[in-house]
MARNUNU-897334 format. One record per residue (C-alpha): residue number from 1; x, y, z. Coordinates in steps of 0.5 Angstrom, whole numbers, plus 500, padded with zeros to 3 digits. Example, Ala and Ser with C-alpha at 12.3 -4.5 7.8 and 13.67 -1.06 7.14 Angstrom:
REM residues 2
ATOM  nr  xx  yy  zz
ATOM   1 525 491 516
ATOM   2 527 498 514
This chain:
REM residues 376
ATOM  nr  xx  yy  zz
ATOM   1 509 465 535
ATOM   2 515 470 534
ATOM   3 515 474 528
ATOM   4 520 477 523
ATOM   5 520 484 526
ATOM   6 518 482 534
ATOM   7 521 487 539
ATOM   8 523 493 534
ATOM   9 520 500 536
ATOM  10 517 505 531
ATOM  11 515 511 532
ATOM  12 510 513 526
ATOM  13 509 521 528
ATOM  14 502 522 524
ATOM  15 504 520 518
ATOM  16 498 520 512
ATOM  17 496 514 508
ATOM  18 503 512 505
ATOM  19 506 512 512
ATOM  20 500 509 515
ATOM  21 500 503 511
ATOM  22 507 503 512
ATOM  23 507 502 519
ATOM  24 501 498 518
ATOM  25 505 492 514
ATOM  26 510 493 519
ATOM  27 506 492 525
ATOM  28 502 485 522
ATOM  29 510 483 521
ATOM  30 511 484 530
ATOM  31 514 490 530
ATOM  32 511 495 535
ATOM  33 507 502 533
ATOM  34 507 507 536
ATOM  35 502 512 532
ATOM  36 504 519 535
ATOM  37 498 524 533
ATOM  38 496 531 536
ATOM  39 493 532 541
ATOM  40 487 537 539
ATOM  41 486 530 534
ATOM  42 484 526 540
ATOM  43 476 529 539
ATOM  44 476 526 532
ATOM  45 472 520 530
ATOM  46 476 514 528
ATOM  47 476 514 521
ATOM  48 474 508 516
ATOM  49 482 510 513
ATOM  50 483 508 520
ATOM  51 480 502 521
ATOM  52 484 498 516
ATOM  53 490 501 516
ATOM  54 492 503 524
ATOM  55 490 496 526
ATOM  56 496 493 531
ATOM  57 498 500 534
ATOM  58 498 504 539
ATOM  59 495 511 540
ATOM  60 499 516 544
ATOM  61 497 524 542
ATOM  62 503 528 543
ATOM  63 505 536 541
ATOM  64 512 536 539
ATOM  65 511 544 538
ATOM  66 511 544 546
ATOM  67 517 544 550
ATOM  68 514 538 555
ATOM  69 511 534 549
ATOM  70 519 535 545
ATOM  71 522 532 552
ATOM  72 518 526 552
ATOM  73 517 525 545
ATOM  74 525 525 546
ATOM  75 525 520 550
ATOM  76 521 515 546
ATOM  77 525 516 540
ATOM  78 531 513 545
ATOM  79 527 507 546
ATOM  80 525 507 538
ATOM  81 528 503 532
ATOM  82 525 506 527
ATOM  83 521 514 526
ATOM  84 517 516 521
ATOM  85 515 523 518
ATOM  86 511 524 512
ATOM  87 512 532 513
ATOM  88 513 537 507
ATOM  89 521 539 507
ATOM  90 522 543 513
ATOM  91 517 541 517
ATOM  92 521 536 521
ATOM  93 525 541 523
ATOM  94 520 546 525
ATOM  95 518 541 529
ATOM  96 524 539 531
ATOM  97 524 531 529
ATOM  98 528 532 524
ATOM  99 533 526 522
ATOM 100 539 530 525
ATOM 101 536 532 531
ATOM 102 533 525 533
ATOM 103 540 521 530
ATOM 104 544 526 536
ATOM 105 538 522 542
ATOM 106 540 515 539
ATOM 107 545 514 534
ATOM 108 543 508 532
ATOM 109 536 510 530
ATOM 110 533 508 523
ATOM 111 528 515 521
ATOM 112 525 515 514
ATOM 113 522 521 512
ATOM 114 516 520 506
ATOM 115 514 526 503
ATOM 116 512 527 496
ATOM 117 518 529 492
ATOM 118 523 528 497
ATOM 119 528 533 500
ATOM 120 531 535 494
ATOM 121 529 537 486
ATOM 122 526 543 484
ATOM 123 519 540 487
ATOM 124 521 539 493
ATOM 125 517 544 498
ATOM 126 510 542 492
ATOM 127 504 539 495
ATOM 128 501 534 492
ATOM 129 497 528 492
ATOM 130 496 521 489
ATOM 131 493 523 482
ATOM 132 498 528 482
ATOM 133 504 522 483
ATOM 134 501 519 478
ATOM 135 501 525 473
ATOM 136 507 526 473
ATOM 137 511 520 473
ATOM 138 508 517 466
ATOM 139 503 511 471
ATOM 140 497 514 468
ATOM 141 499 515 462
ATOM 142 501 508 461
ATOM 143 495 506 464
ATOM 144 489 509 460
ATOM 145 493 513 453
ATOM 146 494 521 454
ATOM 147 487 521 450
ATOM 148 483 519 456
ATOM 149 487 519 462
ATOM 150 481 519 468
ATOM 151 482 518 476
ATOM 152 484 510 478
ATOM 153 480 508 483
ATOM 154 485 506 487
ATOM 155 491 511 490
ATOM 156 496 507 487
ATOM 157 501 512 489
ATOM 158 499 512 496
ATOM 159 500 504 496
ATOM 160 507 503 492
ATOM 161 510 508 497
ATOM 162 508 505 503
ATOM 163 510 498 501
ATOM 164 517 502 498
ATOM 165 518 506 506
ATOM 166 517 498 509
ATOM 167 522 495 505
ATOM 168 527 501 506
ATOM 169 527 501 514
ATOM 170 527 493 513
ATOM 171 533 494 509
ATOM 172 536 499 513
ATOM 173 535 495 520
ATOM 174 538 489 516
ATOM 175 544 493 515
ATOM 176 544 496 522
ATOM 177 544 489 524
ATOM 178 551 488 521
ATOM 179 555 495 523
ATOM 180 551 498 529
ATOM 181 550 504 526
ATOM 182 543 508 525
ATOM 183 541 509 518
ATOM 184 536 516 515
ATOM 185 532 514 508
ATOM 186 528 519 504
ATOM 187 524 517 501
ATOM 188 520 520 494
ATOM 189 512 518 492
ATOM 190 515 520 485
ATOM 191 520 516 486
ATOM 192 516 509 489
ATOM 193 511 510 483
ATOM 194 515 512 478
ATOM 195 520 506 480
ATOM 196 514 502 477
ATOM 197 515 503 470
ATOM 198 522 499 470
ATOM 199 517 493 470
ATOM 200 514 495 463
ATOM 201 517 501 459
ATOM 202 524 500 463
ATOM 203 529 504 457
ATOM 204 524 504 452
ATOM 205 524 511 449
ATOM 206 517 511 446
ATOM 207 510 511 449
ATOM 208 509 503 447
ATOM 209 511 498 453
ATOM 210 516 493 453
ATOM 211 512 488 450
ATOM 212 508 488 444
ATOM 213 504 483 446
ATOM 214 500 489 451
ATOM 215 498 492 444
ATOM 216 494 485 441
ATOM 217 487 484 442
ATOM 218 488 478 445
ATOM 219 491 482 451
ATOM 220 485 486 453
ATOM 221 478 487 456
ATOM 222 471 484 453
ATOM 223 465 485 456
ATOM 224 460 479 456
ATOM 225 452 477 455
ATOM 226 451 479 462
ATOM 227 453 486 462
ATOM 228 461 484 466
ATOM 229 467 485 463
ATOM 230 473 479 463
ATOM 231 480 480 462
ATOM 232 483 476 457
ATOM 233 491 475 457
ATOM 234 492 470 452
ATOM 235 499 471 449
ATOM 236 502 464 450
ATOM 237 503 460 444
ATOM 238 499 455 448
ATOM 239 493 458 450
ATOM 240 492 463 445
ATOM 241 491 456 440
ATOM 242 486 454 445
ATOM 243 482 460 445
ATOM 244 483 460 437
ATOM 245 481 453 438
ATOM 246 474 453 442
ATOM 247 472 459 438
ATOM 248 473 455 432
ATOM 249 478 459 428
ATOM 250 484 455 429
ATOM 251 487 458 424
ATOM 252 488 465 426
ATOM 253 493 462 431
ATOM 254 499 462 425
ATOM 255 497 470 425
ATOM 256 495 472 433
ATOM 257 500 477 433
ATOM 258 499 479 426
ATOM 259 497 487 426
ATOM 260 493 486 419
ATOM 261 489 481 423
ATOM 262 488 485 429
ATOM 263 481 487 427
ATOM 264 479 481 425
ATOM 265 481 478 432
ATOM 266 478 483 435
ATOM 267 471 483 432
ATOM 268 472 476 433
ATOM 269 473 477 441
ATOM 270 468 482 442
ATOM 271 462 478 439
ATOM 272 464 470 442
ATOM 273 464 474 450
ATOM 274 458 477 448
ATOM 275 454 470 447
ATOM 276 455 468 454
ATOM 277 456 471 461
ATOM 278 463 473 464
ATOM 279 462 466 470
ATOM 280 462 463 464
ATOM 281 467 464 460
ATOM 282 471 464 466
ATOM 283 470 457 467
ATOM 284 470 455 460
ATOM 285 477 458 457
ATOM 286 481 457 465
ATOM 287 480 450 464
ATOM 288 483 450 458
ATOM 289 489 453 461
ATOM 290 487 460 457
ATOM 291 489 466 462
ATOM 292 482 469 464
ATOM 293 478 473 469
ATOM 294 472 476 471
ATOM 295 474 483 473
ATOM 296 472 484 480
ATOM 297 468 490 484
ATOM 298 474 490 490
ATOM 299 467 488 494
ATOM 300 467 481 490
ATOM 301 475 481 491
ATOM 302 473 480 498
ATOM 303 469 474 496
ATOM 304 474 471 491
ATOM 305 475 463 492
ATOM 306 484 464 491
ATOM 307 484 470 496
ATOM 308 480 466 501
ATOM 309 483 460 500
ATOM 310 490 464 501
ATOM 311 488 467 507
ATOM 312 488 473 505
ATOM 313 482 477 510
ATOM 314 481 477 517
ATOM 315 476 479 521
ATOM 316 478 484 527
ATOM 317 473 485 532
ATOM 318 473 492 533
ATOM 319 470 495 540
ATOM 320 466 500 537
ATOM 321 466 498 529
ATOM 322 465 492 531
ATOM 323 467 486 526
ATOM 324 470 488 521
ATOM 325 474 484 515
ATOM 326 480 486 513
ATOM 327 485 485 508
ATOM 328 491 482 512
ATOM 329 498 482 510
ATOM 330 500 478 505
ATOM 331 507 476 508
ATOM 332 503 473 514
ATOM 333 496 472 511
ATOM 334 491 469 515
ATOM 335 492 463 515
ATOM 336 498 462 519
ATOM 337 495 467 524
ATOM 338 493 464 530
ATOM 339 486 467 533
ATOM 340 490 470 540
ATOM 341 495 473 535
ATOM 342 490 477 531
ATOM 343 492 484 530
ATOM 344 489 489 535
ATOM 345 484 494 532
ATOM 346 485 500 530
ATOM 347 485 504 536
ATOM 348 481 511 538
ATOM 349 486 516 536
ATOM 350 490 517 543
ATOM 351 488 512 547
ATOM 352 495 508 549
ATOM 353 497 515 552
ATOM 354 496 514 559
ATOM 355 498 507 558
ATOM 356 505 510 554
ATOM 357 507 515 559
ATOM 358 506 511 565
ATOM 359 512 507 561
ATOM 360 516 513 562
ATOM 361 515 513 569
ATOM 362 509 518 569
ATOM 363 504 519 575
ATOM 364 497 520 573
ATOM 365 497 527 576
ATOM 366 503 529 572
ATOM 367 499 526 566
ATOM 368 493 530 567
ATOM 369 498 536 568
ATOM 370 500 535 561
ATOM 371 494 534 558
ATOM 372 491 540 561
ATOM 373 497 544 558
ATOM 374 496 539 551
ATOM 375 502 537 551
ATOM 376 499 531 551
């Protein structure tokens, strides 16, 4: 089966998670990765990050600080369509894979640096990490209040800007398709998360959301009588009525949104989901159409009957991991993967180098040569 991005070439020179995934949703959709690591990394063990998010690459270890590893890197940049680096400003450049450099070998290379704060702005040389991201940007604020604000167990951050630089070098592949030219993108983790507030506080000026709505008890968490929590997002007229119409209490409905009943409603609420278990409810209120669910572990998401029924896990046979289930992509989720186009394992780190340079016309004398000098 012929995928969208078939027959391009990346070049993803040791990037972190956000690069990682990245590559990783580009590679699921046909493109062909290169990961590019260095080579006194080739002694480690393949991490769990790994497993999941280097499946279908290649492996090439490679030091672009050594005057042969800068030369071969060279020539795999005048084959490549794509070059991803996610160093600090200024690293690139020291390491001579800079987008200027590398558009003079191949002009009509797509090169997307993603860093932290992008190559401009009074933070750009900070470093910095997922929690600061969303620190700054006002994401974890508007998740948990400036009262109580905690880590997310989820690297938001990380996730939002992966997706961001995927859809950028999509963008700029596009365009390249109509005029030919290569095209260099400098993408910002600042930037991708703060991006994501236009979907709820877009031009307001104050801390509330855009909708009001979101500050009505009927849009909140509730635990139930067997210790689980539900999430409960019964702002439709339709759905709050028949919430309000199974608890007993139609004629709350008139006053939903009312906040001199927002107390009522929410003690209300809070003493219904305690008489019954969250399976429970879920299954009571979603057949009344009301917008219900279980908060699920990500371990019970795996299992969940909507994601399965998507498509939306694979299992990967790994040859030292062994079988492992996976998150598949969401635009070529499971389902339409035939069992010979599952995406390779997550290889170990180095292991396509031999394989690599003998492409470029390398001996296994020369290989070895380099290897002892750890160019490669």
């Amino acid at each position: 089966m012929r995928t969208p991005l078939t027959g391009i070439e990346v070049l993803d020179l040791g990037t972190l998670t956000p690069g990682k995934y990245c590559t990783m949703l580009l590679a699921d959709l046909g493109a062909s990765v290169l990961r590019v690591e260095r080579p006194a990394d080739r002694r480690d063990a393949v991490s769990d990050e790994d497993l999941m998010l280097n499946r279908g690459k290649r492996s090439l270890t490679l030091d672009p600080r050594h005057a042969k590893g800068r030369a071969l890197l060279d020539r795999l940049v005048e084959r490549a369509d794509v070059v991803l680096e996610g160093g600090r400003p200024g690293v690139a450049e020291r390491l001579g894979v800079d987008p200027a450099r590398l558009s003079q070998k191949n002009a009509r290379l797509v090169t997307c640096s993603l860093s932290g704060f992008g190559h401009t702005g009074p933070y750009a040389a900070r470093p910095a990490y997922d929690l600061t991201f969303l620190a700054l940007s006002g994401a974890l604020h508007a998740l948990f209040g400036r009262e109580a604000p905690r880590p997310p167990g989820l690297y938001l951050a990380d996730g939002v800007s992966g997706l961001m630089a995927a859809f950028a070098i999509a963008v700029a592949l596009f365009a390249r398709e109509r005029d030919g030219e290569g095209r260099h993108v400098d993408l910002a983790m600042l930037d991708s998360i703060f991006s994501l507030l236009s979907t709820s506080h877009g031009l307001q000026r104050t801390n509330a959301p855009a909708s009001a709505a979101w500050t009505s008890p009927l849009y909140d968490i509730y635990p139930t009588g067997d210790g689980r929590h539900i999430a409960l997002a019964a702002i439709r007229p339709a759905s709050c009525a028949a919430l309000f119409e199974t608890l007993g209490r139609p004629e709350l409905t008139p006053r939903a949104f009312s906040r001199d009943a927002a107390d009522e409603i929410a003690q209300l609420l809070r003493d219904a989901f305690a008489g019954a278990t969250a399976a429970e409810w879920t299954r009571r209120l979603a057949a009344l159409d009301v917008e219900i669910a279980p908060v699920n572990s990500p371990g019970e998401a795996f299992d969940d009957s909507q994601l399965v029924a998507r498509g939306m896990l694979l299992d990967v046979d790994h040859p030292q991991a062994g079988r492992l289930r996976q998150i598949a992509n969401p635009l070529r989720a499971a389902d339409e993967v035939a069992d010979d186009e599952l995406p390779r394992p997550a290889p170990a780190i180095g292991a396509d180098s031999d394989a690599v340079l003998g492409e470029l016309g390398l001996s296994a004398d020369e290989i070895a040569a380099l290897r002892d000098e750890w160019a490669v």
